[in-house]
KOLROVEX-875632 format. One record per residue (C-alpha): residue number from 1; residue in one letter; chain; x, y, z. Coordinates in steps of 0.5 Angstrom, whole numbers, plus 500, padded with zeros to 3 digits. Layout:
% KOLROVEX-875632
   pos   code   unit     X     Y     Z
   NUM      A      A     X     Y     Z
...
This chain:
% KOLROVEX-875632
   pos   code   unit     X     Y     Z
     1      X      A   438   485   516
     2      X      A   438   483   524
     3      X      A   434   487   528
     4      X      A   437   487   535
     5      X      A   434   489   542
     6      X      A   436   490   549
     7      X      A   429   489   552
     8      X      A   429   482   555
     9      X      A   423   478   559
    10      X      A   425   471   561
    11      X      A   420   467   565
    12      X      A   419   461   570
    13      X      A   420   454   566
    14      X      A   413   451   566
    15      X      A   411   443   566
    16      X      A   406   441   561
    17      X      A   403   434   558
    18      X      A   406   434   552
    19      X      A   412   429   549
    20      X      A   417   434   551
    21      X      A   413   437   557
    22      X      A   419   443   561
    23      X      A   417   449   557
    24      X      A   421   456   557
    25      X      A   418   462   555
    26      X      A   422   469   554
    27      X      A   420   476   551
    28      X      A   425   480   546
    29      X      A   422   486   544
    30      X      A   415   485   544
    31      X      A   416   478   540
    32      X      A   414   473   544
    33      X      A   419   466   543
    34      X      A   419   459   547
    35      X      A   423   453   546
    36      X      A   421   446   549
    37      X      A   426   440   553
    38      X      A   425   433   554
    39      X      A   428   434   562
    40      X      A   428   439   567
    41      X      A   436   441   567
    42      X      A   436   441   560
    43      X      A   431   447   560
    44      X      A   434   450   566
    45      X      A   441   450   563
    46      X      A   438   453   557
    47      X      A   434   458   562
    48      X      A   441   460   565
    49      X      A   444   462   558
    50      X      A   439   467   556
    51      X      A   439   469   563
    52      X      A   447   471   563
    53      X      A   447   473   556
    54      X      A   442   479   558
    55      X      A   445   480   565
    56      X      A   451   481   561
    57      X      A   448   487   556
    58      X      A   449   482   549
    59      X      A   443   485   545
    60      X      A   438   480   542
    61      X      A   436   477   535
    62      X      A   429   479   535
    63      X      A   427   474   530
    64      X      A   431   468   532
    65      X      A   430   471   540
    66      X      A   438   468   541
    67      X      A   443   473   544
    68      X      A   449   475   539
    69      X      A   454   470   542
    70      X      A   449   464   540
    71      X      A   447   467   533
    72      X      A   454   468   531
    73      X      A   455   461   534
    74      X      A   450   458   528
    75      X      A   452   462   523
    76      X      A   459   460   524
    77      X      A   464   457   518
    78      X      A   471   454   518
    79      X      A   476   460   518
    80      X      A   479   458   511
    81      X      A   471   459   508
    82      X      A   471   466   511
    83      X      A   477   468   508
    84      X      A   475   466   501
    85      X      A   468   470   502
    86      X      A   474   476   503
    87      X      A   478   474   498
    88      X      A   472   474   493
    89      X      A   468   481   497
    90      X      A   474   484   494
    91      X      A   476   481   488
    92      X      A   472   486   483
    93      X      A   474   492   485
    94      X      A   482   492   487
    95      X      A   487   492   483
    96      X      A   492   486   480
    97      X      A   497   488   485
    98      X      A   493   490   490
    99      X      A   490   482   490
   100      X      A   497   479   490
   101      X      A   497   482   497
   102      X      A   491   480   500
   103      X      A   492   473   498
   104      X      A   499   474   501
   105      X      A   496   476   508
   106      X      A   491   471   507
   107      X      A   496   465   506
   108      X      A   501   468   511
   109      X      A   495   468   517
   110      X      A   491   461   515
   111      X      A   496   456   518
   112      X      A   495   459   525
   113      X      A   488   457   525
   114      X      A   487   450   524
   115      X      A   485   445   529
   116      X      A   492   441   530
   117      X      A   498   441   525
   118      X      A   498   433   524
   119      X      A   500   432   517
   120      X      A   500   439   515
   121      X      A   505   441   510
   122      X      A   512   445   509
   123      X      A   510   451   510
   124      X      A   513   454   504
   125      X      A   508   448   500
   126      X      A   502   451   504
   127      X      A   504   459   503
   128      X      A   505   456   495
   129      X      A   498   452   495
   130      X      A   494   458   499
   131      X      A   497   464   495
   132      X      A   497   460   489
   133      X      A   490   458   488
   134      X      A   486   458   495
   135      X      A   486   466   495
   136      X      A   487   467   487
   137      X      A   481   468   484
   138      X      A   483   467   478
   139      X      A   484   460   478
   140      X      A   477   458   482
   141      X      A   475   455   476
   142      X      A   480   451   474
   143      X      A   482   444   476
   144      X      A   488   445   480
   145      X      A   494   439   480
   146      X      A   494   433   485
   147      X      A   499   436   491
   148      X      A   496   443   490
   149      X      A   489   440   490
   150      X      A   491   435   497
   151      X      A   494   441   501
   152      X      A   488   446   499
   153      X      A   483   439   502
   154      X      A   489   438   508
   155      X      A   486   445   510
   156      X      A   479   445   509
   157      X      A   479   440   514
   158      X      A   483   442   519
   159      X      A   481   450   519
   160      X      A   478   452   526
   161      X      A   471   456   525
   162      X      A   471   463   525
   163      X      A   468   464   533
   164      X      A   474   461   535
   165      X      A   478   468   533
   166      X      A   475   470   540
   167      X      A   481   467   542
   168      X      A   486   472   544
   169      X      A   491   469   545
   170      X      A   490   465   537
   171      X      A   490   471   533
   172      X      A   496   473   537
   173      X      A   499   468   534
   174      X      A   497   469   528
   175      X      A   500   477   528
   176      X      A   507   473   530
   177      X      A   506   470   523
   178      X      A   505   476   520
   179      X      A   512   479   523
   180      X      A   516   473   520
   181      X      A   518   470   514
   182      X      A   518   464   512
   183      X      A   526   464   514
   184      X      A   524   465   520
   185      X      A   527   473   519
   186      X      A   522   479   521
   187      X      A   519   481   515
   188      X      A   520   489   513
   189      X      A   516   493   517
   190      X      A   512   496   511
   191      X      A   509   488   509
   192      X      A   508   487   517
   193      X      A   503   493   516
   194      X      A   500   491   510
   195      X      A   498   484   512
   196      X      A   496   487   518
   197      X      A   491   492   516
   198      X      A   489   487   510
   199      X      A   488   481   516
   200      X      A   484   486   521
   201      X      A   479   489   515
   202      X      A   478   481   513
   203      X      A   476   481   522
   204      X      A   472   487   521
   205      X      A   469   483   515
   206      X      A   466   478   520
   207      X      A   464   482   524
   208      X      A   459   485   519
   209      X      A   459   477   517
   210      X      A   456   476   525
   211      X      A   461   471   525
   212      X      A   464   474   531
   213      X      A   461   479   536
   214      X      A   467   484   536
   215      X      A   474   485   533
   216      X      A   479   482   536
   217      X      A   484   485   533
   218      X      A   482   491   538
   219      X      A   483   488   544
   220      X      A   490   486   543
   221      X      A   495   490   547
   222      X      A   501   489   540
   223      X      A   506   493   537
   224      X      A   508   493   530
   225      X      A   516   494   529
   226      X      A   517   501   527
   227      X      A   516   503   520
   228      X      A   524   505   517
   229      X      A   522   512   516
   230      X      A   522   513   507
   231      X      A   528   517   505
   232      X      A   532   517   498
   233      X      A   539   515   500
   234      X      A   543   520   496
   235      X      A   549   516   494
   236      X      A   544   512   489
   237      X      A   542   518   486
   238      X      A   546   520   479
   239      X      A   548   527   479
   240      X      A   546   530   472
   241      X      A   554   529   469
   242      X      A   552   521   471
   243      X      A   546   522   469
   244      X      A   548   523   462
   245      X      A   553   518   461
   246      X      A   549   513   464
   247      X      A   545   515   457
   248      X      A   549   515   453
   249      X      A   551   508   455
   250      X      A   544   505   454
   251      X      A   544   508   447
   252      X      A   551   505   445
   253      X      A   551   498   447
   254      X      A   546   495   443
   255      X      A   539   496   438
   256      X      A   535   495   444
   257      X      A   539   499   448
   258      X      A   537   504   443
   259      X      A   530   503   443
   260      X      A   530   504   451
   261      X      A   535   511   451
   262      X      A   528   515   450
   263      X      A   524   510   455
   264      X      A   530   512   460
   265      X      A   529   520   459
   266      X      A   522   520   460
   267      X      A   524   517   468
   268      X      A   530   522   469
   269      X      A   527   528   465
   270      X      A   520   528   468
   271      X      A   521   524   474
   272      X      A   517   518   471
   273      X      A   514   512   474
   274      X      A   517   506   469
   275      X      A   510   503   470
   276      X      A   507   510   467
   277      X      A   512   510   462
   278      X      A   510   503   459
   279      X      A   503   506   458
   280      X      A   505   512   455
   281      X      A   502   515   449
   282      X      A   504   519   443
   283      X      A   498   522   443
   284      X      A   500   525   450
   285      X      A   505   528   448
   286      X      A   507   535   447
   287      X      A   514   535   443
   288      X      A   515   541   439
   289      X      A   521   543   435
   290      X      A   524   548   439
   291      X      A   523   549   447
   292      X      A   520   546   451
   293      X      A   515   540   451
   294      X      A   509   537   456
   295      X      A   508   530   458
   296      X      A   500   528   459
   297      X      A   500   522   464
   298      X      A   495   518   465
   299      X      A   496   511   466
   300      X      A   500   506   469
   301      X      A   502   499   467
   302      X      A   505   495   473
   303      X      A   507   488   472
   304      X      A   503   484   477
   305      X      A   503   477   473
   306      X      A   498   473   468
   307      X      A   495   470   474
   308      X      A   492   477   478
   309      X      A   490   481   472
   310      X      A   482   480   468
   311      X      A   485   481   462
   312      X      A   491   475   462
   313      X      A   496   480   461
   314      X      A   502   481   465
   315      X      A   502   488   466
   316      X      A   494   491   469
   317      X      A   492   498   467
   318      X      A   490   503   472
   319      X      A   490   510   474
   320      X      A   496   513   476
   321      X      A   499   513   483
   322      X      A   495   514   489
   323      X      A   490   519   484
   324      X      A   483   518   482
   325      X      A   482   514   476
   326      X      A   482   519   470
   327      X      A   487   523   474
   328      X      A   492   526   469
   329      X      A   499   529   471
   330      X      A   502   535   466
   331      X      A   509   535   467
   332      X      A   513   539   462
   333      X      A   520   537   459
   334      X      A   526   539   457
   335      X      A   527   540   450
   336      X      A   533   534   450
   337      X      A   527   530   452
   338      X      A   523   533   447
   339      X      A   528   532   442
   340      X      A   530   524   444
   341      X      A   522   523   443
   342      X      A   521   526   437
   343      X      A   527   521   435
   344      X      A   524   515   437
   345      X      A   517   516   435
   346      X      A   521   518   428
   347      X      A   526   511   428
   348      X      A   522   506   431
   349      X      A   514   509   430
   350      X      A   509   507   435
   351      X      A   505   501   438
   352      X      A   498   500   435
   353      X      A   495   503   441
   354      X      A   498   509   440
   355      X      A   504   507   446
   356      X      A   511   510   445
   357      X      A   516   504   447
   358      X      A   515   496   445
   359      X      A   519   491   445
   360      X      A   522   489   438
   361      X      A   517   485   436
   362      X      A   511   489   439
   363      X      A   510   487   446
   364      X      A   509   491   453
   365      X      A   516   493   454
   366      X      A   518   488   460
   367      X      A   522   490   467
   368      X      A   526   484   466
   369      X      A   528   487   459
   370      X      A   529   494   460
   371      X      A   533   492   467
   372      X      A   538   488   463
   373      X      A   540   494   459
   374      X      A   540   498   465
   375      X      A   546   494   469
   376      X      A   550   493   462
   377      X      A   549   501   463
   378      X      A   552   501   469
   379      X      A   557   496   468
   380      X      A   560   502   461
   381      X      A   558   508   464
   382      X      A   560   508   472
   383      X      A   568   507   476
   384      X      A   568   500   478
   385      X      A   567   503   485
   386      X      A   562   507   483
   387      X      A   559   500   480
   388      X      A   559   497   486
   389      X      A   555   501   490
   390      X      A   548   503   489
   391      X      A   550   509   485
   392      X      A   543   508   479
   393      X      A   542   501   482
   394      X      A   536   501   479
   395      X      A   532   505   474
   396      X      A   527   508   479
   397      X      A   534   511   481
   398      X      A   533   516   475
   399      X      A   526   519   478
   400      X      A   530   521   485
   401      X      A   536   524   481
   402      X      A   530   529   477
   403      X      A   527   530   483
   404      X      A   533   533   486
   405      X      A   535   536   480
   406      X      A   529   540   481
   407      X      A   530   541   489
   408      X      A   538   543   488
   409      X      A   536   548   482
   410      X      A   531   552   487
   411      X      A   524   550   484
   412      X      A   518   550   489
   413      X      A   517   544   493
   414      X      A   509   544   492
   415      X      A   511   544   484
   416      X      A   516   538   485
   417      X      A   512   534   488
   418      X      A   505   536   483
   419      X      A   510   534   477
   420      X      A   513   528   481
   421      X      A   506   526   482
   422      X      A   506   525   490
   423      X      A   504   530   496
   424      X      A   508   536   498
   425      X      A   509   531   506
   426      X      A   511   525   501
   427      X      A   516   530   497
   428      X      A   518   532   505
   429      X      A   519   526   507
   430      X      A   523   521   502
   431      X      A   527   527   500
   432      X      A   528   530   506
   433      X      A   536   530   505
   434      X      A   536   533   498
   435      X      A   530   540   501
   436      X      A   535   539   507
   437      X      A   541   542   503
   438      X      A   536   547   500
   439      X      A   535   549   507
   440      X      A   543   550   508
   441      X      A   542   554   501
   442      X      A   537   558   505
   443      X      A   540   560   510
   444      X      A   546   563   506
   445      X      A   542   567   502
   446      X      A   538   570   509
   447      X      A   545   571   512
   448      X      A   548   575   507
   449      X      A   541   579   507
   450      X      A   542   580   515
   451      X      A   550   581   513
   452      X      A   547   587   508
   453      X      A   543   589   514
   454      X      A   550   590   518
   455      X      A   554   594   513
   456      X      A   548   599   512
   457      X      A   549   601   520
   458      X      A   556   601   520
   459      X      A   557   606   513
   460      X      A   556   613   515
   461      X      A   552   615   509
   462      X      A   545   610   512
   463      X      A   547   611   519
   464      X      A   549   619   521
   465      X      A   552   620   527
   466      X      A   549   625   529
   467      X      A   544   620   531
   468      X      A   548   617   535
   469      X      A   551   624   538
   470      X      A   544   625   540
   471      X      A   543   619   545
   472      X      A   550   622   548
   473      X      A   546   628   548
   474      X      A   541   626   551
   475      X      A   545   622   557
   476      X      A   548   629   559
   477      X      A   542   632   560
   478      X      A   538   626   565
   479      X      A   545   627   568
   480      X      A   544   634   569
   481      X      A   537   633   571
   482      X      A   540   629   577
């Protein structure tokens, strides 16, 4: 760990008889240090550096007796290293999804660091090499083809050093990069934030590094275009009669369909994630022959690609959503979501490890495939207008068509988003035109409540009138008084 120190004494250069006879000599601490030139002006030149740098107020390396800008000047590496070191750095403990996104906000800021574009390559090779390979871990042991290898060698060599991210108006450069697509279009507000942050912690990385003295990311005066407010829109969200026929159709429509309806169920009965439902076991599962039931979950299965996951597979396995690792979500279900998964577990068993859904021939029930079901359902289930619009366009569309089920029937907020799996802020703000309603039904019941109110005042039996003969009363006598 260095040790750093703002007590510094330089004193004057002094001449001695030797090969190189101009001697300086200074203090950092109590660490004496010197340092010896073959001329005059060499030394002085010297002499004025450490000069500067303590007038300046930069702390000392007691050991090398260097102020930091000069000790971050020889540890410098090239940029494209340095991002590689964060990659790695964050490598083992992030999950496969979240990988993905590092190595696309390292891909996206790396063509701006280099010392000129002679001979660079297209921008979307550069973005498919750096993505790829340069920042997948996975692949630094294999032998990568010619032309991705010739790209990746291209910015080895032209990559600036990391001190030269100093330059504020260079890393501005870079936050222009991060703003727009490879089209030239303004990327989603949501990805500029997250490539942002994952480029800002990368800096911090070589402060820690001493490859740079500060951030520089602090001292740029930039705005970010303003996030889009996260709200369900409610023309996508199936109301319980669409709901049911959109079911009906993936169960009619072919075998596979009816090995999905149940798949389906879990996402619109229990506001389900499909990654979760990919994951879920029978063993966590609660379906009794009559009432209600519960779902345990516990897991989710995103698919992120054999590239990125550890164990090869496409679909990583994680904790659910935004929860600690062992975290698990109790929903109760329905008894038509009950008896569906007792006939699916009847009709077609489990996967060896104890999975609900498998694809016909065993495997992880895949996006693409339950995705080509959903559409064939839709294209059976709704209108042609109704197709046409985003009406269930997706099945994550099930889950928002649960929530606000639960809304619109009058159970507690904080107990939808706790089945749902997210906060009571998130459940306020993504499904802000839903609790918007419940607000409006609010407000009826209260005013029929103030409206009894009024009808009690008005009958004579709740309001005698004798008490209002007293005021008339009472109004004579002040005139009398007077």
């Amino acid at each position: 760990m260095t040790e750093w120190s703002y007590t510094v004494k330089i004193w004057a250069i002094r001449k001695r008889d030797y090969r190189k006879p101009y001697q300086l000599r200074w203090k950092v601490g109590t660490r004496p240090h010197s340092e010896s030139f073959l001329t005059l002006g060499l030394a002085e030149s010297r002499r004025a550096q450490l000069i500067t740098a303590a007038r300046e107020g930069e702390p000392f390396d007691v050991d090398s007796g260097l102020p930091k800008s000069l000790v971050v000047k020889d540890r410098d590496i090239p940029w494209y290293e340095h991002a590689r070191n964060y990659i790695e750095m964050k490598w083992d403990d992030s999950p496969a999804s979240t990988r993905r996104t590092l190595a696309e906000a390292m891909a996206t800021v790396t063509p701006t660091f280099v010392k000129d574009t002679k001979g660079m390559p297209d921008a979307r090779v550069a973005r498919t090499a750096l993505y790829g390979w340069a920042f997948n871990k996975n692949r630094w042991e294999e032998e990568p083809p010619a032309d991705v290898a010739k790209v990746l060698d291209w910015f080895k060599r032209k990559s600036l050093p990391t001190s030269a991210l100093s330059d504020l108006v260079l890393v501005r450069s870079s936050l222009r990069a991060i703003s727009k697509k490879l089209d030239g279009e303004t990327a989603a507000p949501g990805t500029i934030s997250r490539k942002r942050a994952i480029f800002y912690n990368s800096l911090e990385y070589a402060v820690e590094a001493e490859l740079l003295a500060d951030n520089p990311l602090t001292r740029i005066k930039w705005k970010a275009p303003e996030q889009v407010v996260e709200e369900v829109d409610p023309a996508c969200v199936p109301n319980p009669e669409q709901a049911a026929e959109l079911l009906t159709s993936v169960r009619d429509q072919s075998p596979r369909g009816r090995r999905l309806v149940a798949f389906f169920a879990c996402i619109y009965y229990a506001a389900a994630r499909p990654a979760e439902v990919i994951g879920l076991r029978h063993k966590d599962c609660d379906l009794p022959r009559r009432g209600w039931g519960m779902l345990r979950l516990r897991e989710t299965r995103p698919r992120a690609g054999t590239a990125w996951t550890n164990s090869g597979e496409a679909h990583d396995r994680r904790g659910l959503k935004h929860r600690p690792r062992k975290a698990v979500r109790h929903v109760p279900i329905p008894p038509e979501l009950v008896a569906l998964l007792r006939w699916h577990v009847t009709a077609y068993g489990t996967a060896p490890d104890g999975r609900l859904f498998q694809t016909m021939r065993g495997g992880v029930v895949q996006d693409t495939g339950y995705g080509e079901v959903w559409a064939e359902a839709r294209t059976r289930a709704l209108t042609p207008s109704e197709f046409e619009s985003t009406l269930a366009k997706r099945p994550y569309d099930l889950r928002h068509a649960a929530v606000s089920t639960w809304l619109s029937s009058g159970v507690e907020p904080q107990l939808v988003a706790e089945r749902a799996g997210h906060s009571v802020a998130v459940l306020f703000r993504v499904y802000a035109k839903f609790l918007k309603d419940g607000d409006e039904a609010a407000n009826a019941k209260i005013s029929a409540r103030l409206g009894q109110r009024g009808r009690r005042a008005e009958n004579p039996v709740h309001a005698p009138s004798t008490h209002f003969e007293t005021g008339r009363s009472s109004a004579r006598q002040c005139e009398t008084v007077r």
